[in-house]
N, C-alpha and C positions, 0 to 999 in steps of 0.2 A: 363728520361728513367725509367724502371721500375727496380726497386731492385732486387739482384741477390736471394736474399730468398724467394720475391713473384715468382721469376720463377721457381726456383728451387721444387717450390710445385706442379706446374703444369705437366701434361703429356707430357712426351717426344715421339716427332713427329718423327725426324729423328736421328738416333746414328750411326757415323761412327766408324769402330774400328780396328784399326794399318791397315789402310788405307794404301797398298805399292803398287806403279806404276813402272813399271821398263820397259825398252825397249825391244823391240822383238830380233833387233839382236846385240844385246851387252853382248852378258851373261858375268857374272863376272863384270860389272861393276857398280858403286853405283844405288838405286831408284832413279827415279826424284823426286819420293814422296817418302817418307819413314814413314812410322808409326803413322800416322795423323789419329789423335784419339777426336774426340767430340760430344755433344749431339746438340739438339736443341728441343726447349720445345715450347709449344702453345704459340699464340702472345710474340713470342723474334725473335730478328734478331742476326744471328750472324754472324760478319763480319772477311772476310778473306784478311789481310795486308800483300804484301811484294813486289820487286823490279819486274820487266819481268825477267821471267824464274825461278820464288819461286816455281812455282809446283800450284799455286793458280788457274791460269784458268783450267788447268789439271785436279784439283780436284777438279773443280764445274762441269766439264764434267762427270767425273765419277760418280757422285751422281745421273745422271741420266743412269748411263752405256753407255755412248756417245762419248767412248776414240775416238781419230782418229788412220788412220793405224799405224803400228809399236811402240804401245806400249800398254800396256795391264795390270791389275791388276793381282798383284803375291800373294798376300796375302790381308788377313782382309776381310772383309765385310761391307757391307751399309742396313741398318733397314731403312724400311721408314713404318711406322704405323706396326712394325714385319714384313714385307715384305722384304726378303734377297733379295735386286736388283741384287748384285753378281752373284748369281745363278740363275735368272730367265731367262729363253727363252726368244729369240725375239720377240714372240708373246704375252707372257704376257707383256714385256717388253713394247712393242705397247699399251695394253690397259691401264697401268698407267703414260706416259708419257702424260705430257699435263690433266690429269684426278686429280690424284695422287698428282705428282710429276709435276711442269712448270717451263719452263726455259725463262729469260729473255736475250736476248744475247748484245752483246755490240755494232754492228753497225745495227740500224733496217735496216738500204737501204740495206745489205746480206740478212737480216732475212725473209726480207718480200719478196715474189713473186709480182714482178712489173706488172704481166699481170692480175694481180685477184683488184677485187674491195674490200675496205673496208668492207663490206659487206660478200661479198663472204669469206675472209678471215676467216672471226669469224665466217662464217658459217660452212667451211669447219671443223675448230676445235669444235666445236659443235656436229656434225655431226657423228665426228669419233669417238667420246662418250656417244652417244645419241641416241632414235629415236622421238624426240621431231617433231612439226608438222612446218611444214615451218612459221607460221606464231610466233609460241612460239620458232623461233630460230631469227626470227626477233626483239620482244617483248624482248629476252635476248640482242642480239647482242647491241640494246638501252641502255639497261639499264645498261652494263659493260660499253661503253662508255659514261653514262654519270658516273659510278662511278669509272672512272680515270680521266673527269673534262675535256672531249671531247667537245667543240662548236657545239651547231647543228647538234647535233647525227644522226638525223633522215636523213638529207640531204646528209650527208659525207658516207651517206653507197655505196654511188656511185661513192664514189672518189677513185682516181686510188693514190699508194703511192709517186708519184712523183708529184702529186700535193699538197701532203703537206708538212709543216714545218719539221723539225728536229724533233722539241720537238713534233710535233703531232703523226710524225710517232712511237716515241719512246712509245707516248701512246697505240698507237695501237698496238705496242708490247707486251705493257704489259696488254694490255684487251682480248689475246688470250691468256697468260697465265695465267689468273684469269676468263676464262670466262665459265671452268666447276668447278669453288669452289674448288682449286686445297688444298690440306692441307699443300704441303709446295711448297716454292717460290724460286730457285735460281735467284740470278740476278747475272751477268757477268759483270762487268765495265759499267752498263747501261746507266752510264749519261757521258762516258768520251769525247764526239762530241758535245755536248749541251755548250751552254752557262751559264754562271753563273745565270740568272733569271731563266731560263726552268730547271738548274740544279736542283734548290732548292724545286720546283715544282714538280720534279721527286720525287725526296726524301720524300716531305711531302705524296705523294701518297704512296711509296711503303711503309711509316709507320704505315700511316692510318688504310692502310688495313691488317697491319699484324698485329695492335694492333684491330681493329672492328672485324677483321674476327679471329681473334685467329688462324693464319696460324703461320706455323716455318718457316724463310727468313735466309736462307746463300748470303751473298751479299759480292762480291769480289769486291778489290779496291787496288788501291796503294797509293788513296789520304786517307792520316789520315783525313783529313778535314770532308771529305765525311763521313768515319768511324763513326766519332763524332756524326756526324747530324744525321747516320739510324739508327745505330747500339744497342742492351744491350751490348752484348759481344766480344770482338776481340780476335781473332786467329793471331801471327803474322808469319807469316813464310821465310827461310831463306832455297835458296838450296833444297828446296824439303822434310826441317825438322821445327817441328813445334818449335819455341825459348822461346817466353812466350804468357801466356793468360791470358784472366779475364777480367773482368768489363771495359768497356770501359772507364770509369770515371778512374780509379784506375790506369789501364796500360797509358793510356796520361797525369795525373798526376803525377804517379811516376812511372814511366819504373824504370824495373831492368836489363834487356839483355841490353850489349850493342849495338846490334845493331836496337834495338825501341827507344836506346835514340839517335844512329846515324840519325835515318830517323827522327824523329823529330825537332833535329837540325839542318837539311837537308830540311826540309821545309817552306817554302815563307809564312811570317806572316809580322803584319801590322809594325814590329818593324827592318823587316829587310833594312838596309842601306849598305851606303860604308863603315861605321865605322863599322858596327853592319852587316858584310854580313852571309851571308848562310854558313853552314859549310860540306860541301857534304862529304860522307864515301870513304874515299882512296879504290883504288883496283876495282875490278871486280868480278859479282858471277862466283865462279869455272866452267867449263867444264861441260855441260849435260856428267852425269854418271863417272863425277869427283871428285865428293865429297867430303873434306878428311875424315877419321877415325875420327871419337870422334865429337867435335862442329864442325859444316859447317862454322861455323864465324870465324876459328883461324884465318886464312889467311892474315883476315882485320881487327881483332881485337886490338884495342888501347888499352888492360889491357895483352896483352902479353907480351910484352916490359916492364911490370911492375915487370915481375916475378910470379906474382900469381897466374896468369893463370894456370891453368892443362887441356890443352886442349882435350887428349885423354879421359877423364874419366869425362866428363861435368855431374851433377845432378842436379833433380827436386829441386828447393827450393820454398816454400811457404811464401807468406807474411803475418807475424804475427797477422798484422790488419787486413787484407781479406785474410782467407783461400781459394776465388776460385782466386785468383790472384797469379800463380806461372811461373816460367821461368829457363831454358835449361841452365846451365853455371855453373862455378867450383864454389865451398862450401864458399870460402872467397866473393862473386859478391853482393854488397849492393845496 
């Protein structure tokens, strides 16, 4: 992965800031997002960790202003290249989606329309950004499929998406979202239906191109696994609140929240047994719009019991060794 100082040199692509999502008819009641604050800089991916219902898919939706009904951003803003998505019409909104800004979603069989050819797919997105000549949307449409590592480009532009694999179709997911040079990349749980070989294949693709192309990649996951293998940097989040972040090397070697060191102890590695099992995080996330006051982790956290906890008045701390590596929890949390 690439060093948090060579990125930090580079131009930042997309900047979210105190990103708050809250529901339409719940007033008075917590964000599902609350305050989700990040950059992201040319060729870095930054990846977004936490349980179903962290606020994580929520908030790769709104990076493209893509909420569904009933809930809606209350505060902050989204930059994509100075572009406030926040406040732009849906009209503008239309011309940098997919251009701009592309989204990769997590099951292609929804994503994709089953009555359109391969072909016509990438044309149609081509298209709505372009006025390129049929024959130089064809000339593209090839050469995005072969540069996500497509079989036989030329032939499959006539294949309907039920005649392909999983992992193909997921390609062709992702060569509509790379197929107008988009500058940044969301992906959504994209490889969570694939198998471990086509998994891995995903991943080397979505890296390739965000390190070749110098695009900015927010990629959501719940698997640190996955994390590991895309990511520079991890976001973890907790309840709709961000807990810690940094260097992906730094936070899956030394977490400091506990609940990054829960999900890691919590996950299937080559050393777990019967003696040696899995240690899953007691409890349940809080109630959409239940949140408590202060840390969202008190509820399930295993250093309250300890005493030391100060759950209402949780602060940033930074790690001495890596200043971009800090996390959400009371003053004494080593």
């Amino acid at each position: 992965m690439t060093s948090a100082k060579n990125i930090s040199q580079r131009n930042v692509l997309l900047s979210i800031q105190n990103l708050t999502i809250s529901l339409d008819d719940r007033p008075g009641t917590s964000p599902v997002v609350n305050g989700l604050t990040f950059d992201v800089h040319e060729g870095e991916c930054v990846g977004i960790v936490g349980e179903s219902g962290s606020g994580k898919s929520l908030s790769s939706l709104a990076l493209l202003n893509m909420l569904p009904k009933g809930v809606h951003i209350s505060e902050g803003q989204i930059l994509a290249q100075g572009k406030n998505l926040t406040q732009a019409n849906e009209k503008d909104l239309r011309a940098l989606r997919g251009a701009l800004v592309s989204m990769v979603f997590q099951d292609p069989g929804a994503a994709l329309n089953p009555s359109r050819t391969v072909g016509k797919l990438l044309s149609d997105v081509l298209e709505a950004h372009s006025d390129l000549s049929r024959e130089a949307i064809r000339e593209r449409s090839i050469e995005v499929l072969k540069e996500v590592g497509f079989p036989d480009p030329e032939s499959r532009l006539k294949s309907f998406p039920f005649q392909l694999s999983g992992g193909l179709r997921q390609r062709v997911a992702i060569a509509m979202a790379l197929i107008n040079r988009p500058r940044i990349l969301v992906a959504d749980e994209p490889t969570t239906s694939l198998d471990v070989s086509v998994q891995k294949g995903i991943l080397q693709l979505i890296r390739q191109r965000t390190v070749e192309d110098g695009i900015g990649c927010v990629f959501v996951s719940h698997d640190l696994g996955v994390i590991a293998e895309v990511a520079d940097r991890v976001v973890i989040m907790y309840s709709g609140q961000v807990v810690e972040e940094g260097p992906v090397a730094s936070v899956l070697t030394n977490p400091k929240h506990p609940y990054t060191k829960g999900l890691i102890a919590s996950a299937p590695n080559m050393t777990s047994t019967l003696a040696n099992p899995l240690r899953p995080i007691p409890g349940s996330l809080p109630s959409v719009g239940r949140t408590p006051i202060g840390c969202a982790f008190q509820d399930r956290c295993p250093e309250k019991s300890t005493g030391t906890c100060t759950p209402l008045k949780p602060t940033w701390s930074v790690d001495p060794s890596d200043s971009s590596h800090r996390w959400l929890c009371h003053s004494e949390a080593k």
